[in-house]
N, C-alpha and C positions, 0 to 999 in steps of 0.2 A: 497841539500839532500831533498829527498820528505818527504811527510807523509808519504807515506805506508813504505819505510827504518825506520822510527824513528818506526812505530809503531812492526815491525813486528819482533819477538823472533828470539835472537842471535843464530848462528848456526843450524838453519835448511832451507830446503831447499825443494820444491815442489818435485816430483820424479812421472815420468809417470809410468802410471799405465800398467802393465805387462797383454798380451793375455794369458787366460787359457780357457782350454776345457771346456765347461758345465759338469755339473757332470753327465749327462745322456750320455756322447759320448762312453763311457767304456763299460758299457752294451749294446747298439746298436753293436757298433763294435765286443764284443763277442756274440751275438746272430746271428748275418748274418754271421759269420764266423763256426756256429757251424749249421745253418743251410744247409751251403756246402757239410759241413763232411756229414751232415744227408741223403744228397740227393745222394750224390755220393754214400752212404752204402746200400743205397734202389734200383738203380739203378747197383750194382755189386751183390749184392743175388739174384735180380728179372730177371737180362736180361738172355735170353733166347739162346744166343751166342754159338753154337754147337763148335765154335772152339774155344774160345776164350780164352787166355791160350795159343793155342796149338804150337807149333812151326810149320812155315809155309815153303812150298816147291814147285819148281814148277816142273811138274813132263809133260813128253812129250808122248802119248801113240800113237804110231807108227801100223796102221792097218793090212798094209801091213806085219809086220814081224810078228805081232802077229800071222797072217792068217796062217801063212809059205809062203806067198805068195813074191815070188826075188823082195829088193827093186828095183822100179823104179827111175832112176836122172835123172830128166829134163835135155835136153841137153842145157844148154850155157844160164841159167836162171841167170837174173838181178835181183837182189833186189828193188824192190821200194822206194824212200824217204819215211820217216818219214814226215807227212805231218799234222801239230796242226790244222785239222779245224775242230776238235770234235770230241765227243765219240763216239765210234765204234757202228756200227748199230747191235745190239744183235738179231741174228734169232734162233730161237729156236732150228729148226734144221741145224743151221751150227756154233755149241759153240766155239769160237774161244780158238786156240793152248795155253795148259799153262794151265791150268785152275786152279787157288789157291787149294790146297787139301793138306790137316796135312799129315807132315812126316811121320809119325809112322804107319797108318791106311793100311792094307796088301788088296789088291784086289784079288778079288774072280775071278771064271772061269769066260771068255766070253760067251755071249749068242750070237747066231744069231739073228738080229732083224727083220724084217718086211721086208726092201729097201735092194735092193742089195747092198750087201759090207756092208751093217751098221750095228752094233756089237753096245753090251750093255755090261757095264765093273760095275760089283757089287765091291762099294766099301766100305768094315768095317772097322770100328772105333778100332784102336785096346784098348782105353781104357773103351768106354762104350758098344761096340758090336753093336751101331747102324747100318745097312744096308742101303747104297741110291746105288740104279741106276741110271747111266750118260748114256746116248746116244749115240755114237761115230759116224758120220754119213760117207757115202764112202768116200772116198780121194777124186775124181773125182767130189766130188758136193761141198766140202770144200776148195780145191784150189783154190788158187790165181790163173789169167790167168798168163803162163809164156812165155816171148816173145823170138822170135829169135835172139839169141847171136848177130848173127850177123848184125840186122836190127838195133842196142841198140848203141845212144852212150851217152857218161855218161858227162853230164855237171853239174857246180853248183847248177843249180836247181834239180839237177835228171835226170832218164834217158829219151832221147828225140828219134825218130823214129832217124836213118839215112837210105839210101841207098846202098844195102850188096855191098861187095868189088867185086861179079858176076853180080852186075845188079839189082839183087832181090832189089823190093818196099814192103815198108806195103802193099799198096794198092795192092797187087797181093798175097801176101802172108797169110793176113788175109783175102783175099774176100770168101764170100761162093760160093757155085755152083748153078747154076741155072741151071731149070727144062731144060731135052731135050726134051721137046715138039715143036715138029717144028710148023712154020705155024702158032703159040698163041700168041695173043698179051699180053705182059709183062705189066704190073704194077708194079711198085714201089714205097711203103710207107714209112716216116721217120717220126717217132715220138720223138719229140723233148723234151728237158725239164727234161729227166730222171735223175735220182741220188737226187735229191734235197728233194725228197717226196716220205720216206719209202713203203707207200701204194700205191702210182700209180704207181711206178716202181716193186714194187711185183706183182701188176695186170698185167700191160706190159708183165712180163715176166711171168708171168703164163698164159692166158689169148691167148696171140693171136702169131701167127706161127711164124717158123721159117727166114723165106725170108723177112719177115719186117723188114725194119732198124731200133735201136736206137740209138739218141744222145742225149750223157751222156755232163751234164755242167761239170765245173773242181771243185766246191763246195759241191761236195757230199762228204756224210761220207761213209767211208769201197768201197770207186770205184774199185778199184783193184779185191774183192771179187764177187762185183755183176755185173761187166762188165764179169768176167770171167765164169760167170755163165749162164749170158745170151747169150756168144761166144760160150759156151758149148752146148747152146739149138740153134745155128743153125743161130743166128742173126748176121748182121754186124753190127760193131758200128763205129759211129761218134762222135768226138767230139768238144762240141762246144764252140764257141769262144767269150766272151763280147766283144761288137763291140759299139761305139758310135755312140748315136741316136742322131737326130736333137734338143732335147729338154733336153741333158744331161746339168746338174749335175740333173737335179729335173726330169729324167728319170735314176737310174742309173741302167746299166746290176750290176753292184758288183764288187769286187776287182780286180786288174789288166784286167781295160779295156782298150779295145787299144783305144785312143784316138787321135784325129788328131792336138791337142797341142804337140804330145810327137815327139823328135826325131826316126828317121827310126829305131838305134837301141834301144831306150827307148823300143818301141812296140816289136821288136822282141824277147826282155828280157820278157819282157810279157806274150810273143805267146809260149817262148820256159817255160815259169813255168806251166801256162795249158799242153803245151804237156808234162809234166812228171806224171800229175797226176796218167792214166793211160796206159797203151800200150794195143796193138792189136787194133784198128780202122786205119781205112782202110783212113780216111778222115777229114777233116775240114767243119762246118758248123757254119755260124755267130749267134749269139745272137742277137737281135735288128741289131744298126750298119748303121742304112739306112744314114749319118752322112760321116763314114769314109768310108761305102763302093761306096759313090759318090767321095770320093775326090784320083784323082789318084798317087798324092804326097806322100800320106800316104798307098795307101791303094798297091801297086805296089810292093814295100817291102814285105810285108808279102804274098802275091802271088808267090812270088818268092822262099820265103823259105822254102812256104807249097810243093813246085814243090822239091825242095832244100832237103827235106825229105821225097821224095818218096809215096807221098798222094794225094788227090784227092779234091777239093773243088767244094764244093755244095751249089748254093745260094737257100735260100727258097722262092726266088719269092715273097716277101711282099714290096722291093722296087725298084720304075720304073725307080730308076737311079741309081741304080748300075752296077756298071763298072767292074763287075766279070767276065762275057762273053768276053769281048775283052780284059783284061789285061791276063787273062787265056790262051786265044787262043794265044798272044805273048810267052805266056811263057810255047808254048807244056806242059801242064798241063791238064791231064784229068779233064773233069767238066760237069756236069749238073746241070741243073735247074729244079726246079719244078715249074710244071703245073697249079697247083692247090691246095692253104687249104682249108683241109675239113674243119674244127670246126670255119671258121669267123663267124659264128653265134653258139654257142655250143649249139644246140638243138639236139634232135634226130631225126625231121622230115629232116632238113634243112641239117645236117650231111650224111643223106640215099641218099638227090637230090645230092649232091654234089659228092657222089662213083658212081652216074650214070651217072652225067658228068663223070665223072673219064675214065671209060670204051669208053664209047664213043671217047675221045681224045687219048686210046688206040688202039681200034679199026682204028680211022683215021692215026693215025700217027706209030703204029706198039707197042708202050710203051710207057707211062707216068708217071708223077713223080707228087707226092703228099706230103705235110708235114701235121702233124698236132700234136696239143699238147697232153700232157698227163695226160687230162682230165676223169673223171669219164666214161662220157656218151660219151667219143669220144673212147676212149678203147672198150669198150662195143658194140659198131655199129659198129668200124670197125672188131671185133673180129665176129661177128653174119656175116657180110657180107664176110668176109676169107672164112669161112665153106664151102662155094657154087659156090665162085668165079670161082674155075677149072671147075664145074660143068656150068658154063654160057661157057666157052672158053678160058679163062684167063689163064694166071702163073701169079704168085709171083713172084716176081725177088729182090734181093737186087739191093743195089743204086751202088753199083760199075757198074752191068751192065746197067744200065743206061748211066754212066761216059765212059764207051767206047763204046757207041754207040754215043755217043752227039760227042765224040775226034775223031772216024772215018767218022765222017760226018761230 
């Protein structure tokens, strides 16, 4: 037996000490709780929320029949995938279908607006009597491009070009027409790059003529909207393809690049998710690429497919060993090359030299083929130099006439 047993008082016993709150935690807790309510009751009297409250609806306003004018129905028109690669590209004058507007609120007469076909819909509030005007813009500058029933066929990724059950190619059906000026030597431009960059594809296509080509990447936001748009003003579009450079991964074009690791059909799962982005282009054209467009193991397959779907492939001419020309020529595929980039230096002097070589290699050879990006000051030079070009002796030509001049030769 110890000391401390003899010494220490019969029947008790230590007992740990129990955790309890400060007495300050009660007040903290009701003050940040009552500061909530506070903010949340300043924030429900103050916001300014014209609808809020209101029961929402979405409400479809049909131009055409408003007008009296006989619906029109696209003949054999395919729906586009649902495609997550971002918010819709908001233009002002093209407010997309649906537009959120409270149930209850009675709309007013139509006005005529400004733009042909474009109508202004007053719409009142029926609880406080506010007035707003919405813009309604034509049909025909608001549609989707809508492709041929039967060029369309529908795989898991979306719909991809095919070859109609008559013969009929994209590349024939979408091509535009080129000038009957006999005797003229032909130019043709493709400006690459588009969809990616709200503002240099709204230049593109405000900006400079019809016969110039665009190619749209498969990463743009609302492509369906703004390809159709610029199909609308008279442009052929390509589109184009991330292609493996000699220095990928730490060059990379972006998401489903064709790569010359992937199996033949890895890549054409690939080739065939870009082609659903959008329809109506007439053609293929590579992104980088200078990588797989040398190696013919990999790069022979997807030649074959783009022939296989009725289009046209177009190398940009930046690399010296690509094997586009001869695996193309095996595989009766229309194809051209371009001649020449204007903007490898993006200046505006060096851009000017560069449309006078241009000409010149039209003049020698009958037509020519140029790319270049979708730069500020490359838009802008080539847009000043279009103005005048028929006035030297020139046409415009889009790139399909190119592709079957290069196929018949």
């Amino acid at each position: 037996m110890t000391t401390d047993e003899l010494n220490a008082p019969l029947g008790l016993k230590k007992s740990q000490a129990r955790f309890r709150l400060p007495p300050y935690a009660a007040p903290v807790a009701a003050g940040f709780l009552g500061a909530v309510i506070a903010t949340f009751a300043v924030w429900a009297i103050f916001n300014a929320d014209p609808l809020g409250g209101e029961p929402m609806g979405v409400v479809k306003v049909d131009v055409a029949a408003e007008a009296g004018a006989p619906e029109r129905k696209p003949k054999g028109a395919v729906p586009g995938p649902a495609h997550p690669s971002g918010p819709p590209d908001r233009d002002a004058r093209n407010p997309p279908q649906g537009e959120r507007i409270p149930e209850k609120p009675q709309t007013g007469p139509q006005q005529q607006a400004g733009g042909a076909g474009e109508q202004i819909v007053t719409i009142i509030d029926g609880k406080s009597g506010a007035r707003q005007e919405v813009k309604i813009p034509s049909t025909a500058e608001s549609s989707p491009f809508k492709a041929e029933s039967q060029l369309i066929e529908m795989t898991r990724n979306g719909p991809i070009p095919r070859i109609g059950a008559d013969g009929l190619r994209a590349a024939q059906a979408y091509a535009k027409p080129v000038s009957k000026r006999t005797n003229s030597p032909q130019i043709a431009i493709v400006i690459t790059g588009l969809g990616i960059s709200t503002n240099s594809t709204a230049d593109a296509i405000n900006k400079l003529p019809g016969p110039i080509t665009f190619a749209f990447g498969p990463y743009g936001v609302d492509l369906e909207r703004v390809t159709g748009r610029a199909s609308g003003l008279g442009h052929e579009l390509l589109l184009q393809i991330p292609m493996e450079p000699f220095d990928y991964p730490e060059n990379d074009p972006g998401p489903q690049t064709l790569v010359t690791a992937l199996t033949p059909e890895q890549n054409i799962e690939r080739l065939q998710w870009a082609m659903s982005r959008f329809q109506g282009y007439v053609g293929i054209l590579s992104q980088m690429g200078a990588r797989f467009t040398a190696s013919e193991a990999s790069f022979s397959p997807i030649i074959r497919e783009v022939s296989k779907r009725g289009l046209i492939y177009v190398d940009d001419g930046n690399s010296p060993r690509s094997l586009a020309s001869q695996i193309a020529g095996g595989n009766s595929l229309a194809f051209a090359k371009a001649n020449l980039v204007l903007d490898t230096v993006p200046s505006a002097a060096e851009i000017d030299r560069a449309l006078v070589r241009l000409e010149g290699m039209a003049r020698e050879n009958g037509i020519a083929v140029a790319v270049a990006a979708a730069l500020p000051v490359t838009i802008e030079r080539i847009a000043i130099w279009a103005k005048t070009a028929e006035n030297r002796g020139f046409t415009l030509a889009p790139i399909s006439a190119a592709a079957t001049r290069a196929k018949s030769s």
